[in-house]
C-alpha positions in Angstrom: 64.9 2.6 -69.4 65.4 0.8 -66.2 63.1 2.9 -64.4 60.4 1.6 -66.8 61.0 -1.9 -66.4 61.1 -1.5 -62.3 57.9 0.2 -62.1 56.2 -2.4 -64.6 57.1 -5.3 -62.6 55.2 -3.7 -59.8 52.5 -3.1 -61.6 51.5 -6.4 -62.3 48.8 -7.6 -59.6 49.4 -10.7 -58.1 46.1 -13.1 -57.6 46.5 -14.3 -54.0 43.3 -16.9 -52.6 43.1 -17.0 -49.2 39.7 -19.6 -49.7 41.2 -22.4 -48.4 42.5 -20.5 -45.2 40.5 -22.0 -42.2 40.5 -20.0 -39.0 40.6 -22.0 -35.9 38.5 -21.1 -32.9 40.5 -20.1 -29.7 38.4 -22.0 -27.1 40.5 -20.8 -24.3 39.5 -17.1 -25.8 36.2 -17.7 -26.5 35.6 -19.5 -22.9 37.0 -16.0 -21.5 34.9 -13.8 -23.6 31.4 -15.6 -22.7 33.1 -15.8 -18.8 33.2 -11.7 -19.2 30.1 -11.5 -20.7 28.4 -13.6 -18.0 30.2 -11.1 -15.4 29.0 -8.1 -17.4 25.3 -9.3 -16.7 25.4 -10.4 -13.2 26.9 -6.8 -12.5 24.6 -5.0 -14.6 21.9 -7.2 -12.8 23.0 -6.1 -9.5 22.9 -2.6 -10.7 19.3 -2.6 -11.5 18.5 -4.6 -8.4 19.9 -1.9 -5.9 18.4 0.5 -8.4 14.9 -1.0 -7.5 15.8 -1.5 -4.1 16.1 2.1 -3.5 13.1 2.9 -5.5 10.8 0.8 -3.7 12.2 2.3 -0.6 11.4 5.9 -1.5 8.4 4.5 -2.5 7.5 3.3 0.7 8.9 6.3 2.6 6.6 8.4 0.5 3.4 5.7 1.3 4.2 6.4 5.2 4.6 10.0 5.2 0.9 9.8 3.3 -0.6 7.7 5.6 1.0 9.6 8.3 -0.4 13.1 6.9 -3.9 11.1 6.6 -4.1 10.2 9.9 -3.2 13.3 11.7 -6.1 14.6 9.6 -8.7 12.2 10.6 -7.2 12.9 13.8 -8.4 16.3 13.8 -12.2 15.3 12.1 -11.9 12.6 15.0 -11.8 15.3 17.5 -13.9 17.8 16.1 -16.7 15.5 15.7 -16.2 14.3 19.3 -16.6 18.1 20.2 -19.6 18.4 18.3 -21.4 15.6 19.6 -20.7 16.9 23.1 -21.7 20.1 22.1 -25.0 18.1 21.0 -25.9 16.6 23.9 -25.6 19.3 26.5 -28.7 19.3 28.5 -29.1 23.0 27.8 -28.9 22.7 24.5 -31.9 20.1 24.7 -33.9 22.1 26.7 -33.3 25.3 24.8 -35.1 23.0 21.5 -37.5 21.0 23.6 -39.2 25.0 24.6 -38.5 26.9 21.6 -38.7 24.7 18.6 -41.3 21.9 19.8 -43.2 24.3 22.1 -42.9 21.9 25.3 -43.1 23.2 28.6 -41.6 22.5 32.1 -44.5 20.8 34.4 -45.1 22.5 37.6 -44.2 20.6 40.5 -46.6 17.7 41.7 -48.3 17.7 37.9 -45.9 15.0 37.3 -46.5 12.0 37.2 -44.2 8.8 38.0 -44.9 5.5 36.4 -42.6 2.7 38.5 -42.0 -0.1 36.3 -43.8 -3.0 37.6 -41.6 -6.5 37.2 -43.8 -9.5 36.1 -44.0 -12.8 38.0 -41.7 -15.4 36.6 -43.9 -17.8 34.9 -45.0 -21.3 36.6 -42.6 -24.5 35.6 -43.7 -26.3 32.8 -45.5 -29.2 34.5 -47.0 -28.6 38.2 -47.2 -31.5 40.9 -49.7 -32.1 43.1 -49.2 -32.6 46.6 -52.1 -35.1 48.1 -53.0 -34.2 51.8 -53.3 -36.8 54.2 
């Protein structure tokens, strides 16, 4: 019959409050915590900073080897055009058009004729004088 009694006496549940327990706030803990935190961001901010650092910098790389590309190809219509427009005004060329396509001819020698350009007098000043004669 002891065993009975032992195992009744724990059986009984003892009403405990803990209500009118206050938990104090640590201030030393608490400054440490928001002192972690604050280094957690400025390291996570320096992270993502030299993450976008690099970025922008392949970024730019990228920009310069396009440019770079562009240029060496307007370099080449650059020089082909310059070709062309040589090509253009050979005086061959011009004279091979001038006889077959617009039917001109080459004047015989002493048919030409040369017009000299004649320079015209430089116009009196605006008021003349009079010189009486004695």
């Amino acid at each position: 019959m002891g065993t009975s009694s032992e195992s009744f006496e724990y059986a009984i549940k003892k009403d405990v409050r803990n209500n009118p327990i206050v938990r104090e706030v640590d201030e030393r803990r608490l400054q440490e915590q928001w002192r972690s935190v604050a280094v957690g961001v400025l390291f996570v901010g320096v992270l993502l900073f030299s993450g976008w650092q690099r970025v922008e910098l392949l970024q730019h790389g990228y920009r310069v080897e396009q440019m770079q590309k562009e240029r060496g190809d307007e370099g080449e219509i650059n020089r082909h055009l310059r070709l062309e427009i040589e090509t253009l005004r050979s005086p061959e060329r011009i004279e091979r058009m001038a006889t077959r396509d617009l039917k001109l001819v080459t004047p015989a020698t002493g048919t030409a004729i040369i017009i000299e350009r004649v320079v015209p007098p430089e116009s009196p000043p605006a008021s003349v004088v009079a010189k009486a004669l004695e």
